[in-house]
C-alpha positions in Angstrom: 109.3 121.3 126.6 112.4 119.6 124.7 111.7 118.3 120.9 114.8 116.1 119.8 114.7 116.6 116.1 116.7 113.7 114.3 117.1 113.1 110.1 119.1 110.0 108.7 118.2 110.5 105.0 121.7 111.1 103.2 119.6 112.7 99.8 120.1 116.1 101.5 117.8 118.5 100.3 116.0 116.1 97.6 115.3 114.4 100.7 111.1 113.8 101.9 111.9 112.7 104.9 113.5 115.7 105.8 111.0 118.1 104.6 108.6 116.5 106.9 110.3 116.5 109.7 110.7 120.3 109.0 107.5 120.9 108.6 106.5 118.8 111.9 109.2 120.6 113.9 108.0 123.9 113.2 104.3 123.2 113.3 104.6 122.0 116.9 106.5 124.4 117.7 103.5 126.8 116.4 101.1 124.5 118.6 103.7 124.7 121.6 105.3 128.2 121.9 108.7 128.2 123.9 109.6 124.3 122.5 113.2 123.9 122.9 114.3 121.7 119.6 117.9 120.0 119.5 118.6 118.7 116.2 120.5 115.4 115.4 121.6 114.9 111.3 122.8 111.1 111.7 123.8 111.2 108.0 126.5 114.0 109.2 126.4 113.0 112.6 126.2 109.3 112.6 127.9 107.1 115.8 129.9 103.9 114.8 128.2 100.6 114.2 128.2 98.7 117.6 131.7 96.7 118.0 133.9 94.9 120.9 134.5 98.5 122.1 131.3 100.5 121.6 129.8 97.7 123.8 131.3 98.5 126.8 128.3 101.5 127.7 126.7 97.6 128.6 128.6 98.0 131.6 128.7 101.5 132.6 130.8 104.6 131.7 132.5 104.7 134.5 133.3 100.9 134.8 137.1 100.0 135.4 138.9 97.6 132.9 137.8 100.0 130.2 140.1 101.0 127.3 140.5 104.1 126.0 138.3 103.2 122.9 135.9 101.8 125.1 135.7 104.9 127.3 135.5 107.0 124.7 132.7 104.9 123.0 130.6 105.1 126.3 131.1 109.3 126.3 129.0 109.1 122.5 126.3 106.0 123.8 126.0 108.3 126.8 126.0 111.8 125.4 122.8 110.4 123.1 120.8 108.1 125.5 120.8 111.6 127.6 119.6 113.6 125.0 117.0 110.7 123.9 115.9 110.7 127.6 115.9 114.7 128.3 113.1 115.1 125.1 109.5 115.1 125.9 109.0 115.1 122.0 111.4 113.1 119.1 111.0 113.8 115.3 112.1 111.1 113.2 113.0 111.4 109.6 113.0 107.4 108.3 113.5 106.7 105.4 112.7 103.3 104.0 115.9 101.9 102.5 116.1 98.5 100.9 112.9 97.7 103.3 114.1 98.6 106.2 116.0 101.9 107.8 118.8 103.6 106.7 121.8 102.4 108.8 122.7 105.7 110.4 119.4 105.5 111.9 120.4 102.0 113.4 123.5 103.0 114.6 121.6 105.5 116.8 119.2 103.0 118.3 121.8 100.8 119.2 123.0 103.1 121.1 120.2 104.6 122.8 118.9 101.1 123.2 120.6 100.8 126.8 119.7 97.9 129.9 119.4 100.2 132.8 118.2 103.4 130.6 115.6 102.7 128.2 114.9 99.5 129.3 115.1 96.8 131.9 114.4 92.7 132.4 111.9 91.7 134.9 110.6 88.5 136.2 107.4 89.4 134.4 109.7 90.4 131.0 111.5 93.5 129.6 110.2 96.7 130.8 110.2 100.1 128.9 111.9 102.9 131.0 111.6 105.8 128.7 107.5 106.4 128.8 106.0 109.6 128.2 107.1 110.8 125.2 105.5 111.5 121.7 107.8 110.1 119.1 106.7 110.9 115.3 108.4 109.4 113.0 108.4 111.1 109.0 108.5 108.1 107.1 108.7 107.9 103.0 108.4 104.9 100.8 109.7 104.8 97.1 106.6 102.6 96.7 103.3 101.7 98.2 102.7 99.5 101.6 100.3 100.9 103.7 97.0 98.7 103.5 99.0 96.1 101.1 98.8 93.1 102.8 101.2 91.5 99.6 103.7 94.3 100.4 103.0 94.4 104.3 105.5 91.6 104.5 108.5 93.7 103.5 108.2 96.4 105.5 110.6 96.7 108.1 110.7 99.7 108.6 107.6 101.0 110.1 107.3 98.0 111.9 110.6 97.8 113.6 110.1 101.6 114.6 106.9 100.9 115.8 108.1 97.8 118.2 111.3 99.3 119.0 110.2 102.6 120.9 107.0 100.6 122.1 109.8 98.5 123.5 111.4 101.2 125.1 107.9 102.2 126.9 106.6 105.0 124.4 103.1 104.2 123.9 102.8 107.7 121.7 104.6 106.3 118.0 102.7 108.5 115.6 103.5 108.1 112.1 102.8 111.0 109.1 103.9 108.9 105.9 104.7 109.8 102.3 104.1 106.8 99.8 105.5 106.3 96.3 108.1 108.5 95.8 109.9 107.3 93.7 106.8 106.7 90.8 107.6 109.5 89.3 107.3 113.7 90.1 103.2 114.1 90.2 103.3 111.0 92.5 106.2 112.2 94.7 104.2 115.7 95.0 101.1 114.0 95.4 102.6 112.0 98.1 104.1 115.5 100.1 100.6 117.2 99.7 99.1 114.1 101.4 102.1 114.2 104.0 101.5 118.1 104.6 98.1 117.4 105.3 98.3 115.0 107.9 100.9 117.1 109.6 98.8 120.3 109.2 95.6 118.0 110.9 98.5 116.7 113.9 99.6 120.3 114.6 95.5 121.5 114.3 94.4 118.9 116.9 98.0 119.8 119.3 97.0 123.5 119.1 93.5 121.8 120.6 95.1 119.7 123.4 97.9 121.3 124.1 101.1 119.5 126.4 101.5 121.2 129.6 105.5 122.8 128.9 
């Protein structure tokens, strides 16, 4: 089994985000022994924002007519849709920024986000092509939006995560979330204890029902 372990928070280590995603990597990896984890830090690691040139993967890496920018941009969009593609499992540190994701984390998508490789257009609509995984996705919120119907409005981040990996054919999107971080320490604490919890209860009912490696 392959476990694609990805963070995007650029707080380092006063990052949540990232000490969920720790925590989930190595309680699956409890659950599942001999889980082969590759780790991705898009706030060290991050590809370019899409442009004229990181476009070109639109048309194949090995299309003629490229440039050498446009070649070169194809080798990242193609060296991460692979590694997107080759994981049975992805860990997802998100955090919310400014209602939405942090842009690293973007970048990534578009790239990964491929005609041909994640996804294709049918007569009946757009088809996911990268089914069967289990993505789940660390999320933490400087404030509170789960069950907030007032606040539900502004959360794109959650959401968008939610509908782009559905788009891509995952019906697996599970979500361990830390809430109102940023209210202060007892609230950011509270908030990892309630985080750790679910995590522990994912990793109790994997050790249950375990994936065949």
């Amino acid at each position: 089994m392959k476990l694609l372990h990805i963070d995007s928070s650029v707080l380092a280590a006063n990052s949540v985000s990232r000490q969920l995603t720790a925590r989930l990597v190595e309680q699956w990896q409890a659950a599942h022994p001999g889980t082969v984890v590759e780790y991705l830090d898009l706030a060290q690691e991050s590809p370019s924002h899409l442009s004229m040139e990181s476009l070109g993967f639109r048309v194949g890496p090995d299309a003629e007519g490229l440039t050498p920018a446009q070649r070169r941009e194809n080798a990242i969009s193609e060296q991460l849709v692979s590694q997107f593609l080759a994981a049975d499992v992805v860990v997802v540190g998100a955090p919310m920024y400014n209602f939405s994701i942090p842009s690293q984390l973007k970048a990534w998508i578009d790239r990964i986000a491929q005609v041909g490789r994640t996804f294709k257009y049918t007569e009946q609509g757009p088809q996911g092509l990268a089914g069967g995984k289990t993505v789940i996705v660390a999320s933490s919120r400087g404030g509170f939006y789960a069950g907030n119907a007032a606040a539900a409005a502004m959360d794109h981040q959650e959401s968008y995560l939610k509908t782009i990996f559905g788009f891509f054919g995952i019906t697996d999107v599970r979500f361990v979330r830390a809430e109102g971080v940023a209210l202060g320490e007892a609230a950011k604490q509270q908030a990892l204890d309630a985080a750790i919890v679910t995590i522990d209860a994912l990793a109790a009912e994997e050790e249950r029902s375990p994936v065949a490696a």
